[in-house]
N, C-alpha and C positions, 0 to 999 in steps of 0.2 A: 665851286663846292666848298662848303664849310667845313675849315679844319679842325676836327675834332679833339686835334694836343691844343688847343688854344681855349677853349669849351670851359667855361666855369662848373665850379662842381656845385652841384646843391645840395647845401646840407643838410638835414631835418631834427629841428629838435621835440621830443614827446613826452607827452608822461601825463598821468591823473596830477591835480594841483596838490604840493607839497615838495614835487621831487626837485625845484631848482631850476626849471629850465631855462626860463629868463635871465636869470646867473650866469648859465653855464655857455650860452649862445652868446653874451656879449663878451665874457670871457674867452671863448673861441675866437671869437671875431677880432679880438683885441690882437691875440697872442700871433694870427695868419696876416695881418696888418704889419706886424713888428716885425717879421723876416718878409717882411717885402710884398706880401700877395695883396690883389687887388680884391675887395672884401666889402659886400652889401649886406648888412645887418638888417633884418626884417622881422616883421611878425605877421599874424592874423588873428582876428579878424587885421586888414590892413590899415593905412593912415588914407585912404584913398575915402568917396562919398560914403558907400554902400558901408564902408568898412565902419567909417565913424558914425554910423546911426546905428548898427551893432553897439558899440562899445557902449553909445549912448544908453541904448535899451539895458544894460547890465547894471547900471546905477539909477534909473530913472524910471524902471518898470519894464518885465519882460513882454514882446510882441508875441503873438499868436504863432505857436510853432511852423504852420505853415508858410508862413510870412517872414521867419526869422533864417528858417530853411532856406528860401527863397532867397535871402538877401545876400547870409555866407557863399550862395552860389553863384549867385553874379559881381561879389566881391572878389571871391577866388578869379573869377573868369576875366576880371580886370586888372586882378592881380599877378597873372601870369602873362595877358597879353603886353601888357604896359610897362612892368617893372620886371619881373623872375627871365623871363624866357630876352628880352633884351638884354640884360646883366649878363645869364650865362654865355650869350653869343659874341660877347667882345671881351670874356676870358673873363668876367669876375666871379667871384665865387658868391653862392649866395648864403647866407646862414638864416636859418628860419625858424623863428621861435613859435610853433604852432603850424599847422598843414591839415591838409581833407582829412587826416588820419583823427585828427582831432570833433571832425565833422563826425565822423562815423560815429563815434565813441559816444560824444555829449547828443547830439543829433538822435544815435539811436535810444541812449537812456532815457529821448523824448519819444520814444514809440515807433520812430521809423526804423525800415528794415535797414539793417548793417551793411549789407551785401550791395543790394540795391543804392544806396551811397556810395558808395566804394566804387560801385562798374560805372555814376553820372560821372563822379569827379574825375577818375582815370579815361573816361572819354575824351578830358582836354586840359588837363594838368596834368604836367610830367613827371616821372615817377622820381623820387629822390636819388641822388648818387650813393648818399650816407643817411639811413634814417638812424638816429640815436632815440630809444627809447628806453627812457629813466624810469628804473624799475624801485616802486617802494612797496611795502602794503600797507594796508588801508589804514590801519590801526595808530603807524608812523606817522603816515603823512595827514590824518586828524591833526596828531601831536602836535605837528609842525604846525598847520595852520592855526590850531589855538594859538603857539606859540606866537606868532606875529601881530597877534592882537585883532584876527580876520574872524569877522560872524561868518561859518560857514552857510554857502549860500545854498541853492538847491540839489546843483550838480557839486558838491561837497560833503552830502549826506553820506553815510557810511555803505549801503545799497547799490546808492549812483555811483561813488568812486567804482567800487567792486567789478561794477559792469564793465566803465571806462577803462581800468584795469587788463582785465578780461579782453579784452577790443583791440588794444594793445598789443599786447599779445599775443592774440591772434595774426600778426603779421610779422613774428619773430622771424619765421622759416625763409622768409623773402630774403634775397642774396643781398640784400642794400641794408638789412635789418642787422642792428646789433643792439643787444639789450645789456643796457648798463646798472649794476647795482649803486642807486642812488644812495645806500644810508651811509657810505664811506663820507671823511671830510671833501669840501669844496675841492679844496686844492687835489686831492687823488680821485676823485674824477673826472676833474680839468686835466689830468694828465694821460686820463683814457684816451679821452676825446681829441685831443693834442694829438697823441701818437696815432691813432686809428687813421685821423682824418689829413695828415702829413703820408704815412704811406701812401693812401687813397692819390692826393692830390703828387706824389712824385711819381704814380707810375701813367700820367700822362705826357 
């Protein structure tokens, strides 16, 4: 029987684009590395097939929603059998920059239903230990993206964030949910995530 004080923790990191989270998950991942923990830095879509003809479509022209639906889910479904669900069972921890939560959000601002997303992927990806969702609004996180010299793309429009937003937040209430105000500096809310995600991982 698998022992579950040995169990890596999976971490999730969220947010509409703006709020850092790519930042802030290899900063995590850096700082659980330095005291010793064993630590697999991820993203999605993933670096796996399905994941990089995603990625591809995002610079090269978008696929047909039903088709792009299609593929986030047999990436995820690759990506937990392959890489997520073997990491956590020999005690590493996984840090995730993007999760299904992400599917629901950008997925449903494409017209499918939220819910109905939500019940495919939690049919076979596991529910996060730590979801961190980096809380901005909308108005910010434009800010930001001009700032970095990014044409805001479609799911960037001021509408799409809102909803993605919204999506978000609707799963604060969940016991693994914690929503972090991203407008503070980098470094003070690396130190949210820091301490939240050390208690979490000492009381196994």
């Amino acid at each position: 029987m698998e022992d579950q004080k040995k169990r890596g923790l999976l971490i999730v990191i969220e947010g509409i684009d703006g709020t850092g989270k790519s930042s802030q998950a290899k900063m995590l991942a850096e700082h659980l590395r330095s005291i010793g923990e064993d630590v697999l830095l991820d993203r999605e879509p993933s670096d796996g097939p399905f994941g990089k003809i995603l990625r591809a479509s995002m610079t090269e022209g978008r696929l047909a929603p039903d088709e792009e639906l299609e593929l986030f889910h047999k990436d995820r479904r690759q990506h937990v059998s392959d890489v997520i669900t073997p990491a956590l069972k020999r005690g590493c921890h996984v840090v995730l920059d993007r999760y299904y939560f992400s599917t629901m959000a950008y997925q449903g601002a494409n017209g499918f239903d939220v819910e109905e997303l939500r019940a495919i992927n939690e049919s076979f990806a596991p529910a996060p230990d730590i979801l961190f969702i980096l809380d901005l609004d909308v108005e910010a996180a434009l800010t930001r993206i001009g700032a970095r010299g990014d044409q805001a793309n479609e799911f960037e429009q001021r509408d799409a964030l809102q909803f993605c937003r919204d999506v978000f937040l609707s799963v604060k209430d969940e016991t693994y949910a914690r929503v972090i105000d991203s407008s503070p500096s980098i470094e003070s809310i690396h130190e949210s995530l820091k301490k939240i995600s050390l208690a979490e991982i000492n009381k196994k």
